[in-house]
C-alpha positions in Angstrom: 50.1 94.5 56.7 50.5 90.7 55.6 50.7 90.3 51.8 50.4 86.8 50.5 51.2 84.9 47.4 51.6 81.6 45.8 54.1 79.6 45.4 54.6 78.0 41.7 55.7 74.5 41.4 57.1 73.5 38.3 54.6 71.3 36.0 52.6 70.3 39.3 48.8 69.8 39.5 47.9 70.0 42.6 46.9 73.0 44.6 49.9 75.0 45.8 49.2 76.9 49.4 49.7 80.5 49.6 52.2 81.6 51.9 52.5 85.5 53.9 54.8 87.5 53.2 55.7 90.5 55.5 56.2 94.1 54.6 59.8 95.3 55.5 59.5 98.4 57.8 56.3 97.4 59.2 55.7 98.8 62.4 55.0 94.9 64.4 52.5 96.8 66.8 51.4 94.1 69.5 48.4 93.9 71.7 49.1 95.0 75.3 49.2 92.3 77.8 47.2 91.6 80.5 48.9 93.3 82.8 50.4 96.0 81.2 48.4 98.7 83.3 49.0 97.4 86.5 52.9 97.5 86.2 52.7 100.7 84.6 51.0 102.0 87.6 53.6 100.2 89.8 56.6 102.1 88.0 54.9 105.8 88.5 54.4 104.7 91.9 58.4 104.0 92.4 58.9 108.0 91.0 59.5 106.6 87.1 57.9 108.9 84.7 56.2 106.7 81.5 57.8 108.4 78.7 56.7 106.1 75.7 53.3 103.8 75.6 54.6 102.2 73.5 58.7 102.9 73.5 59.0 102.8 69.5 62.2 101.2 68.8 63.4 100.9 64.6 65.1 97.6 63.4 66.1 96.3 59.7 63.1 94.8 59.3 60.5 96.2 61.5 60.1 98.8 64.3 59.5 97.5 67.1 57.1 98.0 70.4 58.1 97.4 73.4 55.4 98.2 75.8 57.0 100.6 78.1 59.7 103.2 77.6 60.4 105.1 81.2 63.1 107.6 83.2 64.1 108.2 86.3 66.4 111.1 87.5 68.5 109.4 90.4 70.3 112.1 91.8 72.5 115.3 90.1 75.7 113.3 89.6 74.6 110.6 87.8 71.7 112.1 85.6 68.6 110.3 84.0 68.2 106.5 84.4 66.2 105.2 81.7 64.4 101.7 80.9 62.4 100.0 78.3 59.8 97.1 79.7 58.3 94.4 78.3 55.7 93.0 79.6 54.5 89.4 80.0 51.3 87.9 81.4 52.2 84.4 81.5 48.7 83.3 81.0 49.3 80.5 78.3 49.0 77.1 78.7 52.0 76.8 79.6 54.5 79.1 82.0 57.7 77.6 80.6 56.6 78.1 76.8 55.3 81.5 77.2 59.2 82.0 79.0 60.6 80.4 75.7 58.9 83.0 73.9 59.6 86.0 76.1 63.3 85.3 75.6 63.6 85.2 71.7 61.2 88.6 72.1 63.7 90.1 74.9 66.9 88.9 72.3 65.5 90.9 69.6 64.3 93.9 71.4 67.8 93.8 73.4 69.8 94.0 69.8 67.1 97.0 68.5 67.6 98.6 71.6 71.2 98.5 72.0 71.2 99.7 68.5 68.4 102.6 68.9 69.1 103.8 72.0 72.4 102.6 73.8 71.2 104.1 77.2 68.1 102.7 77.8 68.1 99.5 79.8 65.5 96.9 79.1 63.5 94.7 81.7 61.2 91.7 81.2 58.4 92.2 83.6 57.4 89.2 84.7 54.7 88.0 87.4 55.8 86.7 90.5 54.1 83.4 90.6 55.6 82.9 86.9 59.2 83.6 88.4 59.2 81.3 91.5 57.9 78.5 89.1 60.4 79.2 86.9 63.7 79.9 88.3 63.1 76.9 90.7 65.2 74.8 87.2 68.9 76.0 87.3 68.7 75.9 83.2 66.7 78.9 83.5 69.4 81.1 85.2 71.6 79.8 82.5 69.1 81.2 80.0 68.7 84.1 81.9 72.6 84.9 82.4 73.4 84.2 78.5 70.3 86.1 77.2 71.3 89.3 79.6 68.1 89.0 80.9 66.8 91.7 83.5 63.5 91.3 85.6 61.2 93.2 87.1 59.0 91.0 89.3 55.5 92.3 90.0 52.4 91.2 92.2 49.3 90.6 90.5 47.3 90.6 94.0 49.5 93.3 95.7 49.9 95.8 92.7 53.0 96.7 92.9 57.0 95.7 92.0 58.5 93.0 94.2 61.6 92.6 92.8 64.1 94.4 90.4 66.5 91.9 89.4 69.6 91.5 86.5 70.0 87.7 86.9 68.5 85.6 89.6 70.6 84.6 92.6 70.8 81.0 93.2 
């Protein structure tokens, strides 16, 4: 919900624009991305069990949606693995702007999360086309090493996961 109002200049005549203004505790629901089945599919098909469509993760401001919440049990010892995954299409007119964006939505989600729900580790799924292009320029390991960044890597044409990865290896 987007409320908007104007802004009031002192003694001014000419037409002031009207700005939005956001309602605190909004939930920011997004639209899913292209691809959001197909790596669903891919995760159930590597034994994870979807247990949030969206994962529903509260903030300050906002709760948050990242598109996949999901567990795994590993073995007895070590218990219940769980993940949160957000996916990205990289379908923009532009690979390395839709990137820029994916990170400042990973940094947020990663601060809700670690907040929310210490235990659940998030991933960026990306395609695998997008991540060859990408990780071809050294600045984006950087990016990737200082934002925490964790991948999973998936094929459009083959359906499935390629790659799980925490930072690129040069």
């Amino acid at each position: 919900m987007v409320f908007w109002f104007k802004r009031y200049a002192s003694q001014s005549t000419k037409a002031e624009p009207y700005f939005p203004i956001f309602v605190l505790h909004q939930s920011a629901k997004m639209a899913k991305d292209l691809y959001h089945d197909l790596v669903k599919e891919a995760l159930i098909g590597e034994g994870w069990t979807i247990t949030d469509d969206p994962l529903e993760v509260p903030s300050l401001i906002s709760t948050f949606e990242i598109d996949l919440g999901a567990e795994k049990i590993i073995t007895a010892e070590k218990g219940t693995e769980k993940i949160a995954v957000e996916i990205k299409s990289f379908i923009g007119r532009s690979v390395l702007h839709d990137f820029f964006k994916a990170v400042g939505q990973f940094a947020f989600y990663y601060l809700a999360l670690k907040e929310a729900e210490p235990d659940r580790e998030l991933y960026l799924a990306i395609p695998d086309a997008a991540y060859e292009f990408l990780f071809r320029d050294p600045n984006t390991h950087e990016i990737s090493k200082i934002n925490k960044l964790k991948f999973i890597v998936y094929s459009i044409s083959d359906k499935n996961i390629k790659l799980w990865t925490v930072s690129p290896i040069k």
